[in-house]
C-alpha positions as CSV (number, residue, x, y, z in Angstrom):
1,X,-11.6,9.8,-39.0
2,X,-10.4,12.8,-36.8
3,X,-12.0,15.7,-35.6
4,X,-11.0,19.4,-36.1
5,X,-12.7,20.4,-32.6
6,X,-11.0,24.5,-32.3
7,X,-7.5,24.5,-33.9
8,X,-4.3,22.8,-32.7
9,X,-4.0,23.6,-29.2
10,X,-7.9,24.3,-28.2
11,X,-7.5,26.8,-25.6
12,X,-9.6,30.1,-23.6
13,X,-6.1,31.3,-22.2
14,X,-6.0,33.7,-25.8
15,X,-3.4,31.7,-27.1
16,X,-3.1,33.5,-30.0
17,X,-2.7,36.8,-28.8
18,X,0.7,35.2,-27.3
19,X,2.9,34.4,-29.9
20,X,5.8,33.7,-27.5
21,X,3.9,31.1,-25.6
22,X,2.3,29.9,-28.7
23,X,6.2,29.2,-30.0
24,X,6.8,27.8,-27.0
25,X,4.4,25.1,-26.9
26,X,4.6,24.6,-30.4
27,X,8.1,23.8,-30.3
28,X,6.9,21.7,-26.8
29,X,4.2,19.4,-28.9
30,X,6.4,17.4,-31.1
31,X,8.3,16.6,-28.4
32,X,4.9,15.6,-26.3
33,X,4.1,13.4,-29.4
34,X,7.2,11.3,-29.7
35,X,6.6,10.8,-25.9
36,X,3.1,9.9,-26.5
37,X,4.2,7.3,-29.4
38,X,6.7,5.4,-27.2
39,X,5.3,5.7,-24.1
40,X,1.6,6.1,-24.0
41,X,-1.3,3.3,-25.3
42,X,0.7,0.5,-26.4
43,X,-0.1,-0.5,-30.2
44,X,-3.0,2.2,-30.1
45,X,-2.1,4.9,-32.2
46,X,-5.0,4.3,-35.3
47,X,-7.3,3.3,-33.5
48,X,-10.5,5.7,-33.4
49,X,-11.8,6.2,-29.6
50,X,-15.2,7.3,-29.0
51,X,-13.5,10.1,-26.4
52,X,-14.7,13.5,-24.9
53,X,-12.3,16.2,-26.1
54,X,-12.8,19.3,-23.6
55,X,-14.0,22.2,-25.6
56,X,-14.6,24.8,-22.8
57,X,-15.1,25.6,-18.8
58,X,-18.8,25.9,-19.5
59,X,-20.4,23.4,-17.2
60,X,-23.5,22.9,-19.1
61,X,-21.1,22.2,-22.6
62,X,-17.6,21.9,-21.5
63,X,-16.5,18.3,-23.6
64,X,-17.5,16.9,-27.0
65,X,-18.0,13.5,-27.7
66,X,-17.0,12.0,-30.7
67,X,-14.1,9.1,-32.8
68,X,-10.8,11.0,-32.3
69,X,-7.7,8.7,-32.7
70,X,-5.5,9.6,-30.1
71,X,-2.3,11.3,-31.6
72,X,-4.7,13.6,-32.7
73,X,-6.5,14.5,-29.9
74,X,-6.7,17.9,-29.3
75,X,-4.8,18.7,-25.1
76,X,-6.5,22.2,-25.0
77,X,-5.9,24.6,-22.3
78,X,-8.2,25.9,-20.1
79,X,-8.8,27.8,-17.0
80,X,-11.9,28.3,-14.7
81,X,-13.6,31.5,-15.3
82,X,-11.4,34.5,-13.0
83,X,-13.3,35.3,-10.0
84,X,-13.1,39.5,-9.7
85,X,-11.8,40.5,-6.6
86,X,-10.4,37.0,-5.7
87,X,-8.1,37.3,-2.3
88,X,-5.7,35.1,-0.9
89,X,-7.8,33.1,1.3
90,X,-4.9,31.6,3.7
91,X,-1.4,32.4,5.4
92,X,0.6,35.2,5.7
93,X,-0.8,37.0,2.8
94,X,-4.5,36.7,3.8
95,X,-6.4,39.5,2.6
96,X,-4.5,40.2,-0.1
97,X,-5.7,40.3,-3.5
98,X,-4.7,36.7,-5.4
99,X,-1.3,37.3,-7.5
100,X,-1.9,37.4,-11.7
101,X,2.1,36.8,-11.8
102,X,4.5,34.5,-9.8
103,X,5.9,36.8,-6.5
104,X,9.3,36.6,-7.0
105,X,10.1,34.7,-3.2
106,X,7.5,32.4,-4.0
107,X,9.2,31.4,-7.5
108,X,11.3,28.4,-6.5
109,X,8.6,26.8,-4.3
110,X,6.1,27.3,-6.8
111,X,7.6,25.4,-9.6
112,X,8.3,22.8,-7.5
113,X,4.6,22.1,-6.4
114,X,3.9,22.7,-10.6
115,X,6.3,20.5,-11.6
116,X,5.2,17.7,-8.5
117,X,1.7,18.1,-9.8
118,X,2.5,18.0,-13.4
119,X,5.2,14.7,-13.2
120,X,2.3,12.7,-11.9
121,X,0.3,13.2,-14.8
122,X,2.4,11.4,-17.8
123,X,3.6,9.2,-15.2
124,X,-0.3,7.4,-14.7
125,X,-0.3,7.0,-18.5
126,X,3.2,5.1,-18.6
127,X,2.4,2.3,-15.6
128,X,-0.7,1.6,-17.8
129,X,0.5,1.5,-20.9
130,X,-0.2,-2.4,-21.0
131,X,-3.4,-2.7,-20.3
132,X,-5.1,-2.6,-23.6
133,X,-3.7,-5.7,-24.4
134,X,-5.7,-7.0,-21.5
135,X,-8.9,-4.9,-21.9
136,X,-12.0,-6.7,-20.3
137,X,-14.4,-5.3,-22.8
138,X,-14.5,-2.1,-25.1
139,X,-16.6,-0.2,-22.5
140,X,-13.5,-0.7,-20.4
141,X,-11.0,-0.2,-23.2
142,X,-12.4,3.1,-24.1
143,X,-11.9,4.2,-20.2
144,X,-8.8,3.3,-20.3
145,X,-8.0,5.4,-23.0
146,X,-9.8,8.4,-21.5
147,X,-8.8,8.4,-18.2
148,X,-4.8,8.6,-20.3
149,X,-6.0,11.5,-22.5
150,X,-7.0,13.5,-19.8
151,X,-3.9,12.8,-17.8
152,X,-1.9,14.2,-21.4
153,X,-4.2,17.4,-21.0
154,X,-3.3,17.9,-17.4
155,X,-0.2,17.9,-18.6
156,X,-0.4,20.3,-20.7
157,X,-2.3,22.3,-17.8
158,X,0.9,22.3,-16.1
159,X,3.5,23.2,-19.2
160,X,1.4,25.9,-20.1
161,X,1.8,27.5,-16.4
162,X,5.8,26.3,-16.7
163,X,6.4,28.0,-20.2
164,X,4.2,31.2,-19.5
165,X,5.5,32.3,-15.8
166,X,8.8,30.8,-15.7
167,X,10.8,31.5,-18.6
168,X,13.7,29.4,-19.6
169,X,13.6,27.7,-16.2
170,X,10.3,26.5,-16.5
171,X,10.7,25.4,-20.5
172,X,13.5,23.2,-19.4
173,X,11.3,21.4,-16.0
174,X,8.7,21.1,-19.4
175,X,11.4,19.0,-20.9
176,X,12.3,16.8,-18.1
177,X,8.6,16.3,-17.6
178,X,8.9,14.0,-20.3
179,X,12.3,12.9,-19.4
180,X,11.6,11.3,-16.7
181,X,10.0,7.8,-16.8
182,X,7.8,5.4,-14.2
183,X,10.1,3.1,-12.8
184,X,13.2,4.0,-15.1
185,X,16.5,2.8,-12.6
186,X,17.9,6.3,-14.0
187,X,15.2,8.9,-14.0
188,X,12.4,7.6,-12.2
189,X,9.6,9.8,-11.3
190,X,9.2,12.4,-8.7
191,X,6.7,10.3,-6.1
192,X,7.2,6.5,-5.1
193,X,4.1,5.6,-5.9
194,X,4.3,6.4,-9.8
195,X,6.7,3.9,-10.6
196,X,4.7,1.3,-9.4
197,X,3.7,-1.4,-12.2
198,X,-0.2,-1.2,-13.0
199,X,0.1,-4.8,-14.2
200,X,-3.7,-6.0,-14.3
201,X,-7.5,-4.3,-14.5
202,X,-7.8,-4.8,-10.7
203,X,-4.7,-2.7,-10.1
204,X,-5.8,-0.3,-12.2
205,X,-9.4,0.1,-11.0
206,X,-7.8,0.2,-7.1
207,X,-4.6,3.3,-8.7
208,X,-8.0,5.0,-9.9
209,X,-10.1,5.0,-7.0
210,X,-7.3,5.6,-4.9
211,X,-4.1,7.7,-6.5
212,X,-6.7,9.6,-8.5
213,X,-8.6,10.1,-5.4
214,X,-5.5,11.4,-4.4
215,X,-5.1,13.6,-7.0
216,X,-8.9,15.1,-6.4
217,X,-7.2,16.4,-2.7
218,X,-3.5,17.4,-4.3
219,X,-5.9,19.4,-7.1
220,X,-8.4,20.8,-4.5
221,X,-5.3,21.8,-2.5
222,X,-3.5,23.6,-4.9
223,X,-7.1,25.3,-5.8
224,X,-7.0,27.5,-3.0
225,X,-3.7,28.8,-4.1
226,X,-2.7,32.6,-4.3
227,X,-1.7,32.3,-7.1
228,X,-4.5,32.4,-9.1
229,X,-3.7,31.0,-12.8
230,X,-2.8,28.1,-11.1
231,X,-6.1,28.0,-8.7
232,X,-8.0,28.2,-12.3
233,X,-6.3,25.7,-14.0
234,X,-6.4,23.2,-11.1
235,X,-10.2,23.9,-10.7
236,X,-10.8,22.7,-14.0
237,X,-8.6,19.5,-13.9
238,X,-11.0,18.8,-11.0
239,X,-14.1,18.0,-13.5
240,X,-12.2,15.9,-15.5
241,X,-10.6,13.7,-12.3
242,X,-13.7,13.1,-11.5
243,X,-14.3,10.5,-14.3
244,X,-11.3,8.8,-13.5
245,X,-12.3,8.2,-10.0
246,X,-15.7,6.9,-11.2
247,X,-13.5,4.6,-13.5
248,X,-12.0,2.8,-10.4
249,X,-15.6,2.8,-8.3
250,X,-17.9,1.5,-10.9
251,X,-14.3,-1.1,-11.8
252,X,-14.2,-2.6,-8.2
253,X,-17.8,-2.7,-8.1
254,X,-18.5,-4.7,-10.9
255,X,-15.2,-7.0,-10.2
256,X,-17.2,-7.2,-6.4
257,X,-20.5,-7.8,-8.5
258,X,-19.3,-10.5,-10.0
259,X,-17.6,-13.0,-7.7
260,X,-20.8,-12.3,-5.4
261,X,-22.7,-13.4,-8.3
262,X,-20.4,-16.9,-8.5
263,X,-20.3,-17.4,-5.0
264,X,-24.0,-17.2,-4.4
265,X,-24.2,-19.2,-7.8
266,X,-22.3,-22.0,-6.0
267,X,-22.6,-21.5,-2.6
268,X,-18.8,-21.5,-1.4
269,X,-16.5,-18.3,0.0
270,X,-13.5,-21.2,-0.6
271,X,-11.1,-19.0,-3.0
272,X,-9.7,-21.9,-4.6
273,X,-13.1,-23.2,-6.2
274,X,-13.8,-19.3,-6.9
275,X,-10.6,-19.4,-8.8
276,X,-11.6,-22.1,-10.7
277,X,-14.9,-20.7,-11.7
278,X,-12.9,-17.8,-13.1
279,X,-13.7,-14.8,-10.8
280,X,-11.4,-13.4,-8.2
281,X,-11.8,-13.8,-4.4
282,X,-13.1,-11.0,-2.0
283,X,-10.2,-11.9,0.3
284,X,-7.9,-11.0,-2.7
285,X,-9.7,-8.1,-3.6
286,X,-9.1,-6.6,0.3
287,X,-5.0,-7.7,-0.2
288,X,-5.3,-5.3,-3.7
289,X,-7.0,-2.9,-1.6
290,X,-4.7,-2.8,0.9
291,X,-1.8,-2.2,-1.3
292,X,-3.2,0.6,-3.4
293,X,-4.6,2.3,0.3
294,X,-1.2,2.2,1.8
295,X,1.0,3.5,-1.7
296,X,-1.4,6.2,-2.1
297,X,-1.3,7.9,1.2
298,X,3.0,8.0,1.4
299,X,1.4,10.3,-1.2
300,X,0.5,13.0,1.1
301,X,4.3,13.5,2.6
302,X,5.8,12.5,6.1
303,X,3.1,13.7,8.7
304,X,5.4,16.7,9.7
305,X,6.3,19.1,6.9
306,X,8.3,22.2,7.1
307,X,7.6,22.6,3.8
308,X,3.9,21.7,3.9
309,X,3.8,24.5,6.6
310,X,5.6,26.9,4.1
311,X,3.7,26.3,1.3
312,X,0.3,26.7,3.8
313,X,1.7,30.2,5.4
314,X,2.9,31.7,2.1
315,X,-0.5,31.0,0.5
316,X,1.0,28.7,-2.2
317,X,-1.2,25.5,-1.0
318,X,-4.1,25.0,1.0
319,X,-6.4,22.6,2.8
320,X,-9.0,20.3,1.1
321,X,-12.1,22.8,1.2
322,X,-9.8,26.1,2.8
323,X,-12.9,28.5,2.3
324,X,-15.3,26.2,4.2
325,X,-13.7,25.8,7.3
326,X,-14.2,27.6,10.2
327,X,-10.8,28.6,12.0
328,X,-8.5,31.9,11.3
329,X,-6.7,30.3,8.2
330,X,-3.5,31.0,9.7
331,X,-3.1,28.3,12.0
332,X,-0.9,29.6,14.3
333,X,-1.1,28.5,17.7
334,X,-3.2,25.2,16.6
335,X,-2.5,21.6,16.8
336,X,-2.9,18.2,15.2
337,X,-2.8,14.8,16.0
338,X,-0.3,12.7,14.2
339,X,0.8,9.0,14.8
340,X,4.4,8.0,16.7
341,X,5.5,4.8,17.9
342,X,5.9,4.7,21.8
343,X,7.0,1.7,23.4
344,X,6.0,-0.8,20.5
345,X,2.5,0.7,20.3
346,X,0.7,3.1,18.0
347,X,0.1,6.6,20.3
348,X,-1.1,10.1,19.3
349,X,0.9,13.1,19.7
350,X,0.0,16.5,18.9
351,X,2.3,18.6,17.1
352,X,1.5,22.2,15.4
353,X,-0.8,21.7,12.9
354,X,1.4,24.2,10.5
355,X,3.5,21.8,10.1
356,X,0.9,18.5,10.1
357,X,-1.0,19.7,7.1
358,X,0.0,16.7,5.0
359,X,-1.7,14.6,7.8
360,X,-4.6,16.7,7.5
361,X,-5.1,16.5,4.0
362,X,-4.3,12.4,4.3
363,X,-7.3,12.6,6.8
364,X,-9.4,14.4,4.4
365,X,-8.5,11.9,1.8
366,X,-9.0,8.3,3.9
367,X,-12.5,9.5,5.4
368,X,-13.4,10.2,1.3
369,X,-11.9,7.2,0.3
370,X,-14.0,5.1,3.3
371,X,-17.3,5.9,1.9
372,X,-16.6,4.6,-1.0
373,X,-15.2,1.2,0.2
374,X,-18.9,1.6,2.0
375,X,-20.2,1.4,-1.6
376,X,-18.9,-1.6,-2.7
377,X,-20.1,-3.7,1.2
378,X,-23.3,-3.0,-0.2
379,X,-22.7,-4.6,-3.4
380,X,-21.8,-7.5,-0.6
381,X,-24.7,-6.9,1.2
382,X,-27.3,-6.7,-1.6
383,X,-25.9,-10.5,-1.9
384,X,-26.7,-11.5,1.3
385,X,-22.7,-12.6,2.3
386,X,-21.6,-11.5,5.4
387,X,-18.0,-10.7,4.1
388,X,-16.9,-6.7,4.1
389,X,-14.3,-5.2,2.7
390,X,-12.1,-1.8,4.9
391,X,-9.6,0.0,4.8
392,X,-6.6,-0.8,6.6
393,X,-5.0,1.5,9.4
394,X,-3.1,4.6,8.4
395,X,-0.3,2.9,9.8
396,X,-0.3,-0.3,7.3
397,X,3.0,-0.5,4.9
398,X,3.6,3.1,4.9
399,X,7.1,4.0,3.8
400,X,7.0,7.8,4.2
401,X,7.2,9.6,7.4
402,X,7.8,8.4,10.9
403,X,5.8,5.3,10.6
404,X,8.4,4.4,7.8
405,X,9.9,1.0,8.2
406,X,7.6,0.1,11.8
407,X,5.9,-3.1,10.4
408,X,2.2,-2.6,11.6
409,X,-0.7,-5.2,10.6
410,X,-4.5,-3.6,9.1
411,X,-6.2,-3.7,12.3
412,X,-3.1,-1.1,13.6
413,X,-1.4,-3.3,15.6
414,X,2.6,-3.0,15.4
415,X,4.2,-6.8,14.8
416,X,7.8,-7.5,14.9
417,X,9.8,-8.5,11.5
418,X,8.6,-12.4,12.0
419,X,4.6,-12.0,12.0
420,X,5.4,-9.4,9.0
421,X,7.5,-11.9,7.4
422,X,5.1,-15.0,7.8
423,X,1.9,-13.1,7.5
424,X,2.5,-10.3,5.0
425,X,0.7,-12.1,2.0
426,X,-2.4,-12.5,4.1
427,X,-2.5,-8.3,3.7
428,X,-0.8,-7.8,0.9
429,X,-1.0,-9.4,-2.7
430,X,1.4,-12.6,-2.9
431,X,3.0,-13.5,-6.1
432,X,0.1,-16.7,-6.7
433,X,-2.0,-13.6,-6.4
434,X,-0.6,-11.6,-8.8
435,X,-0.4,-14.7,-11.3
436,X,-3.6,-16.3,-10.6
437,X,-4.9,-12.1,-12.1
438,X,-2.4,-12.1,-14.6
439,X,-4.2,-15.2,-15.8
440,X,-7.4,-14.1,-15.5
441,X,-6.4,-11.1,-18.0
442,X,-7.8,-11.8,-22.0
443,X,-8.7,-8.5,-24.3
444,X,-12.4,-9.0,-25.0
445,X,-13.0,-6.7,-28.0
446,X,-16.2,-7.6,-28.8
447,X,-19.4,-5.3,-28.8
448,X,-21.5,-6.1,-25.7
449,X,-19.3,-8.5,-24.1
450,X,-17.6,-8.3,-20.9
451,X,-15.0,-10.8,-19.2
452,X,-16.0,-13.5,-17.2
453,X,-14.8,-12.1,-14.1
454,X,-16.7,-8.3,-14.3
455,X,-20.0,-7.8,-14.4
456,X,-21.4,-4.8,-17.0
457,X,-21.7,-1.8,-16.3
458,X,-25.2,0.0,-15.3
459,X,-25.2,1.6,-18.5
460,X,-22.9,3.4,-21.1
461,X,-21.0,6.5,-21.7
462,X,-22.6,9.4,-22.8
463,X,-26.0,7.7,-23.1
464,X,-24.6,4.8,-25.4
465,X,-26.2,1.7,-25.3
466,X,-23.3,-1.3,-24.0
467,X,-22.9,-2.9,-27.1
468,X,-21.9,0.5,-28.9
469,X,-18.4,-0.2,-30.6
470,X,-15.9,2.7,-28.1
471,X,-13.6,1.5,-30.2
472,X,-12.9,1.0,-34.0
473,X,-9.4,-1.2,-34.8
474,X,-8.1,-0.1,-38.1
């Protein structure tokens, strides 16, 4: 069964008052589809998903639940509400009233933050193509298929600001957005850590607490841009991100639920008998951790960024929460503390903070991202084991910036190529790791029932009871 929910392309951007655009993204769908077939939910394409489909930016009625098969789910359009009056809140053009159009020396840079933003988004749904196969129950299934919906849809958010502000340019970035592919040798994606495999549910939990996390600080970013479509559109990505965060929190949790469970069941921490029993070791959990912390923030950029501090002073990108703080939004004159190696130690060194706004928002993003590691210790704790999980230093396995290639251990010491050599499985997955989850990976399908190494949820989706069949397999 399929759902007519507001016409093709479900939209409050009047759509159809825009018969070029319309064209446009008409001619743009099919293409989208054929992407979708090949490259989205592997061997999913009849199956009917209990999914939310959004419907409009009102928050009290904004998504409607319902069996949609996928193909036809309906990637509307939609943009926040337009504040009257709205000003550029940052930079050089602070004061000014927000820009309904693209100002012409801004054009270059702002398709390239659009385009950035919008290769992430089909990118997420190709690494985890796989993972139905795998699905720990159809609670989990069903996420899975959400959290790749939505990503289509933002998507969409960003072709629809390509094809309606940057002509022929912007139709042809549209096409390459589903050109390029995660981890193609050819025509890899834009950002390093989207062509990483998502190979099991643990990975995919971790990619989204953490590189959807991200996404929350790249979206609330580009949110305080002067140039407002995109400000709207970016504002109402946020509500559905949040859902895919909450995917990865409540994932880890109940993985960390579990094993607690065991261990308590029969008294050991020894990974190897935990193994045996079928769950999956907190110190494995912290290597998983680590690795998803450290790919996620090379996501913010090298610490110094001319071009973060262009984007900043020509009011194209802001700070996490730009409004809220308390300084001249300007920035000139200030400083930040970033991270250099002196001596074969870790030391601080302030440079203008124009230019460390990537390191900023990376701050923003690991003091978020702590709380919620805080969450699942007191899964831990509830259980009365004295093990805790953390996030490693900033410094850990970064590849991106001037830490790139210095080989520095969680705790933020740096170590010389030998202790990194002999000791980097201790931090990082190890291939018996990787294996040993693999293994652990069998699609449970049926209503109610949950793999033996995840504990169920604390209740369903939209009010559903657990055992309500997401999912119908035709």
């Amino acid at each position: 069964m399929t759902i007519d929910y507001s016409g093709r392309i479900p939209n409050n951007v009047n759509l159809a008052e825009d018969r070029t655009l319309q064209r446009a993204l008409e001619q743009w769908q099919p293409h989208f589809l054929d992407w979708w077939r090949a490259l989205g939910p592997e061997e999913s394409q009849q199956f009917d998903v209990y999914l939310r489909t959004a419907i409009s930016v009102d928050p009290q009625g904004w998504a409607h639940f319902d069996y949609v098969k996928m193909p036809d789910y309906r990637w509307g359009i939609f943009l926040n509400a337009a504040e009257p009056g709205r000003q550029v809140h940052f930079g050089e053009h602070r004061g000014e009233p927000a820009w309904q159009e693209v100002p012409g020396e801004h054009r270059a840079n702002l398709r390239r933050i659009i385009v950035t933003q919008g290769d992430t988004e089909p990118a997420s749904v190709e690494q985890q193509r796989h993972l139905g196969a795998t699905c720990p129950s159809l609670y989990d299934l069903r996420n899975l298929f959400q959290v790749n919906v939505e990503e289509g849809r933002h998507l969409w958010a960003m072709v629809y600001l390509l094809h309606k502000y940057f002509g022929r340019d912007g139709r042809e970035e549209a096409e390459a957005l589903l050109q390029r592919h995660s981890g193609d040798a050819d025509n890899p994606r834009i950002l390093g850590a989207f062509n990483e495999r998502t190979p099991d549910w643990l990975s995919f939990y971790m990619f989204t607490y953490f590189t959807d996390r991200d996404g929350k600080f790249q979206l609330c970013a580009l949110a305080e841009s002067g140039f407002d479509p995109l400000a709207r559109t970016t504002k109402f990505m946020l509500t559905e991100e949040a859902h895919h965060m909450f995917v990865g929190e409540s994932g880890v949790s109940r993985v960390v639920q579990r094993t607690c469970q065991v261990m308590n069941e029969l008294g050991t921490d020894d990974p190897v008998r935990l193994r045996a029993a079928g769950v999956i070791d907190l110190p494995t959990i912290q290597r998983y951790l680590n690795f998803h912390f450290s790919v996620t923030i090379d996501l913010f950029g090298a610490d110094e960024s001319s071009n973060a501090a262009t984007f900043y002073s020509a009011g194209l990108k802001g700070r996490f929460e730009e409004t809220k703080r308390d300084d001249d939004h300007r920035l000139l004159g200030r400083g930040y503390p970033v991270l250099a190696l002196d001596g074969g130690r870790l030391v601080e060194r302030e440079v203008p903070m124009l230019n460390a706004l990537n390191e900023v928002l990376r701050d923003d993003f690991i003091r978020d991202s702590i709380a919620g590691i805080g969450r699942w210790n007191r899964v831990i704790e509830k259980a009365g084991l004295p093990f805790r999980l953390q996030a490693p230093h900033k410094g850990f396995h970064r590849r991106i910036g001037s830490l790139a290639g210095v080989w520095v251990s969680p705790d933020g010491r740096v170590v010389d190529d030998a202790e990194w050599a002999r000791r980097k499985h201790e931090w990082l997955p190890s291939p018996a790791d990787l294996a040993f989850v693999a293994a652990l990976m069998g699609r449970v399908v049926e209503p109610g029932r949950f793999a033996s190494w995840i504990a169920p949820p604390a209740a369903g989706i939209n009010r559903q009871p657990l055992d309500f069949q997401y999912v119908r397999f035709n």
